[in-house]
Backbone as numpy.savetxt, mean C-alpha at the origin, in Angstrom:
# Nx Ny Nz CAx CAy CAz Cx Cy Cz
5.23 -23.43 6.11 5.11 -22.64 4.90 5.11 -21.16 5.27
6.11 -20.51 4.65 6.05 -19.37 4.68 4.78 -18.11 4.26
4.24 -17.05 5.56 3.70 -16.16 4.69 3.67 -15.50 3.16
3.14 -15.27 2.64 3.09 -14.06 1.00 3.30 -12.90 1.71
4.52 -12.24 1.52 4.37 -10.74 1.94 3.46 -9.47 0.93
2.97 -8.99 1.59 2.24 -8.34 0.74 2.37 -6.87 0.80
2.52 -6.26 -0.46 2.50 -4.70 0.00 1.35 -4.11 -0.40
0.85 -3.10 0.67 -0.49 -2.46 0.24 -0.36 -1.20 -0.13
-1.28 -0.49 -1.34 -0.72 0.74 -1.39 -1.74 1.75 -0.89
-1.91 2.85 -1.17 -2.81 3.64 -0.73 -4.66 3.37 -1.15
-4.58 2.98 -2.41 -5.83 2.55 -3.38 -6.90 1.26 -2.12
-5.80 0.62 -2.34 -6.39 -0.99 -1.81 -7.04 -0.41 -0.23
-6.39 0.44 0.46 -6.67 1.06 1.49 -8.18 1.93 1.87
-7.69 2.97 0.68 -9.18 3.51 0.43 -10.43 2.91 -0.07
-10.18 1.87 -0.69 -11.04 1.17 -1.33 -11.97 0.40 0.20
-11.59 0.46 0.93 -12.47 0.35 2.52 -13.70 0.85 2.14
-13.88 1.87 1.93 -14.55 3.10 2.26 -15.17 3.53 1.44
-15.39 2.73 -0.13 -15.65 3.11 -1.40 -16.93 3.02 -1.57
-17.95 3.44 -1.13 -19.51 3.47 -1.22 -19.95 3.51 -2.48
-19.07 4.23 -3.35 -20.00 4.19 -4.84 -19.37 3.40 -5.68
-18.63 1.98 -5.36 -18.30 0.72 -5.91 -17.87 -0.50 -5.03
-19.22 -0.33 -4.58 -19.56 -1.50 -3.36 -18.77 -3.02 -3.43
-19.01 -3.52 -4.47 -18.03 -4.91 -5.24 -16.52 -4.78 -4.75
-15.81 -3.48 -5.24 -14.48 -3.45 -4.63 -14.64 -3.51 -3.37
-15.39 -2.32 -2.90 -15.39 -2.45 -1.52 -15.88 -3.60 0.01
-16.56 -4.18 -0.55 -16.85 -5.70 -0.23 -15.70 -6.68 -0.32
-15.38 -6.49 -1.71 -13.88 -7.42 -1.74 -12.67 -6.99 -0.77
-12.71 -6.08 -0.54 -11.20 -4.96 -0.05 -11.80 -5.31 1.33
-12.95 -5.43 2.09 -13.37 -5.80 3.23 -12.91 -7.03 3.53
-13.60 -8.19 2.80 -13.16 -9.46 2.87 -11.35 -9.98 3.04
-10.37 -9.11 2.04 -9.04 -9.23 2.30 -8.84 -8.59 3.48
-9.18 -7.39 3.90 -8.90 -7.07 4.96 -8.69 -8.09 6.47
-10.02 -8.75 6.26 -10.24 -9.98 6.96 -9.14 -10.50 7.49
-8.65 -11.00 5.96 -7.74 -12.17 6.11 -6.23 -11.12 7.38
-5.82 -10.20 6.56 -5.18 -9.31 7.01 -5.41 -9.51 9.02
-6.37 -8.98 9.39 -6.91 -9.12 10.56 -6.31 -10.50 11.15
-6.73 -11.72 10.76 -6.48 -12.97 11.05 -5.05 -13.16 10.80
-3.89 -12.46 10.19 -2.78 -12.76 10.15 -2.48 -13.83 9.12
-2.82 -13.83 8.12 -2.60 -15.34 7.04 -1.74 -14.42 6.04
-1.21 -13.16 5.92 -0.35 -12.63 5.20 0.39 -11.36 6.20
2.04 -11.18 5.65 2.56 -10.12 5.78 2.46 -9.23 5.25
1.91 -8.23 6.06 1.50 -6.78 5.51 2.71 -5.64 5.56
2.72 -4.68 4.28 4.11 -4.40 4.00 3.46 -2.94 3.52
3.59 -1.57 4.03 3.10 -0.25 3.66 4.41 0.99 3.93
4.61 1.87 3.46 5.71 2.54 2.81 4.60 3.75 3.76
6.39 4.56 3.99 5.96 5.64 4.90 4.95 6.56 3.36
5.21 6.33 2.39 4.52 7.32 1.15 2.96 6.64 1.22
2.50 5.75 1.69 1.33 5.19 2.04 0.37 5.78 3.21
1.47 5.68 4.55 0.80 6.34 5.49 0.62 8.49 5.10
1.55 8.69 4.56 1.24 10.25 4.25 0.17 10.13 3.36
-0.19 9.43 2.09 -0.99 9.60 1.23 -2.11 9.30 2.37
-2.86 8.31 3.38 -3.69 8.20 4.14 -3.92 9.48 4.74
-2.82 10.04 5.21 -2.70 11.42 6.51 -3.52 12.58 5.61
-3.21 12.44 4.25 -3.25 13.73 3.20 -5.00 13.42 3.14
-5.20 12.63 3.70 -6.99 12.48 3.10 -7.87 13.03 4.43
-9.03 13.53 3.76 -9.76 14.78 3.91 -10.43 14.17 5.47
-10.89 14.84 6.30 -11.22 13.73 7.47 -12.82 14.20 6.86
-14.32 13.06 7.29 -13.35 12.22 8.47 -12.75 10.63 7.95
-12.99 11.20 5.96 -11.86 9.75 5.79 -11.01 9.16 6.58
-10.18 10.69 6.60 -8.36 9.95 7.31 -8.97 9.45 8.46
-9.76 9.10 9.58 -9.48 8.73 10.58 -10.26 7.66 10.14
-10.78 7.37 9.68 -11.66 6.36 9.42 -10.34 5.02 8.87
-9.62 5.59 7.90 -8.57 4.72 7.36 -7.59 4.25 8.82
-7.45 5.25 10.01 -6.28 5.36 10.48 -6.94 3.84 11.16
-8.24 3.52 11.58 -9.03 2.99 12.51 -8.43 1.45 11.62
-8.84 1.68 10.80 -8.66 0.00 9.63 -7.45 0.24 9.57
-6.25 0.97 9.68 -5.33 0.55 9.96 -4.56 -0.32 11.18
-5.22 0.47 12.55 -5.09 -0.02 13.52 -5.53 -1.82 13.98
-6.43 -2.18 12.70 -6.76 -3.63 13.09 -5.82 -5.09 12.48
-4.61 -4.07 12.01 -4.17 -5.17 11.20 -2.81 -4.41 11.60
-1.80 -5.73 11.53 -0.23 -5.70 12.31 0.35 -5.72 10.48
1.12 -4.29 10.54 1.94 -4.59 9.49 3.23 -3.91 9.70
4.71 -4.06 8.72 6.00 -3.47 8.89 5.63 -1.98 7.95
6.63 -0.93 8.02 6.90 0.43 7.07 8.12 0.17 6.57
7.93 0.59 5.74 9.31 0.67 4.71 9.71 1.90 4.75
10.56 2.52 5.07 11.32 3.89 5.04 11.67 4.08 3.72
11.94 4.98 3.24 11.96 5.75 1.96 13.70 5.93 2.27
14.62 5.43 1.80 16.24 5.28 1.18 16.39 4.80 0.31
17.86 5.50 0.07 18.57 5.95 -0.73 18.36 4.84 -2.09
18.58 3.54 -1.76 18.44 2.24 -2.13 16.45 2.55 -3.03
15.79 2.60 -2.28 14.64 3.00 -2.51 14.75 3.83 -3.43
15.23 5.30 -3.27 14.80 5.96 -4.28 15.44 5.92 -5.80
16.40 4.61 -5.64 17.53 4.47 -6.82 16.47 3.61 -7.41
16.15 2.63 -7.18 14.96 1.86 -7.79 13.98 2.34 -8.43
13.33 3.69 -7.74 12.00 4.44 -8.29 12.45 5.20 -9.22
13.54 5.59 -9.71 14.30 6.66 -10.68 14.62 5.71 -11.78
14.86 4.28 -11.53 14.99 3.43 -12.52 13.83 2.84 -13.35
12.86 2.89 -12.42 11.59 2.37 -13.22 11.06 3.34 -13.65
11.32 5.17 -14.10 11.75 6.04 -14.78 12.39 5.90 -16.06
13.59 5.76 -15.34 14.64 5.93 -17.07 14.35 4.15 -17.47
13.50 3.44 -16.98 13.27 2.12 -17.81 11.86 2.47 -18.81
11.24 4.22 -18.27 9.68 4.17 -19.53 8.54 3.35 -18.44
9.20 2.62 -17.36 7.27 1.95 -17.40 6.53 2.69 -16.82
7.38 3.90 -16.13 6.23 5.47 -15.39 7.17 6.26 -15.67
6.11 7.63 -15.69 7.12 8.83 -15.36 7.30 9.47 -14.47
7.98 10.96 -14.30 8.00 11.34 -13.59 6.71 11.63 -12.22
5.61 11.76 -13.39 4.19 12.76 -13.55 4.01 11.43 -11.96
4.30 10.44 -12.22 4.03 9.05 -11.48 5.00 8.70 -10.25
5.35 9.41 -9.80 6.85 9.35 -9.04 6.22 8.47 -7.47
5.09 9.08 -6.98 4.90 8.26 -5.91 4.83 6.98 -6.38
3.72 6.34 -7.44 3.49 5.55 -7.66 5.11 4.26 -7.63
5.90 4.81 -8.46 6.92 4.30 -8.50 7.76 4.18 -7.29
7.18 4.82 -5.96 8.16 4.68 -4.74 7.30 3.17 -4.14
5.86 3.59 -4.39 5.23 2.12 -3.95 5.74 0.81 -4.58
6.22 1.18 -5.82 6.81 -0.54 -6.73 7.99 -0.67 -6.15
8.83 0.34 -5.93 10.33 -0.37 -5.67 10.45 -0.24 -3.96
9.69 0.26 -3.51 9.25 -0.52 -1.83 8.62 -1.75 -1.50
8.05 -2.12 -2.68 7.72 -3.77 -2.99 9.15 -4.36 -3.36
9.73 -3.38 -4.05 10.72 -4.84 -4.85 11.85 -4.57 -3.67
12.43 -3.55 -3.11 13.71 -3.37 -2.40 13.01 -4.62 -0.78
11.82 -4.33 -0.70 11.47 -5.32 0.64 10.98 -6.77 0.22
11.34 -7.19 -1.15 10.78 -8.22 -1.38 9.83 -9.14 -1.28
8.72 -8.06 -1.31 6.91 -8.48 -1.34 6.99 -9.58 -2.11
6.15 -10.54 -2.30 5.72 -11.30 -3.32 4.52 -10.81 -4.43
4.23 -9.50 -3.13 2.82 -9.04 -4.38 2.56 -7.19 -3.99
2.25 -7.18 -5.18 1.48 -5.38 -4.67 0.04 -5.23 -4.78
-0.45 -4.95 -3.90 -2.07 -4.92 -3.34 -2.60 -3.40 -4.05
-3.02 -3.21 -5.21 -3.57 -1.89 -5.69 -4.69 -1.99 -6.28
């Protein structure tokens, strides 16, 4: 049986670290877990690792550390990519105002995640 590929976005990430909503952050621990143990493909977009880089230390290193415990692929940001994120635009379900957001959905859909982790 094949892995669930999974894409993670920046949220699910930070949510590590979320002290003042312990519940997520307990939960986001526990998946992490699984992550660790390898029972899913982990799938993160170079717009993931910058949104991590962009955070204030000593967050960012703290994230870089929980990154380092878990084996996942990057998705490069092309052409293909950014035709997708401009479409889920002129389709209304985000706007512009939302543009990263929309590079994380169609880096799920162009790498064919089964799921988006947010």
């Amino acid at each position: 049986m094949r892995k669930l590929k999974v894409y993670l976005d920046t949220s699910v990430i930070s949510h590590l670290l979320q002290e003042d909503v312990p519940e997520k952050m307990a939960d986001t621990r526990k998946l992490w877990e699984m992550f660790k143990d390898g029972k899913y493909d982990v799938y993160l977009s170079i717009v993931t690792l910058e949104e991590v880089g962009d955070c204030p230390e000593p967050k960012r290193s703290e994230l870089r550390k929980f990154l380092e415990q878990i084996n996942y692929s990057v998705i490069d940001i092309t052409d293909e990519l950014e035709s997708v994120a401009q479409k889920i635009i002129e389709m209304g379900i985000l706007t512009k105002k939302s543009y990263d957001d929309c590079q994380h959905i169609a880096a799920a859909v162009v790498e064919e995640c089964d799921c988006i982790i947010s």
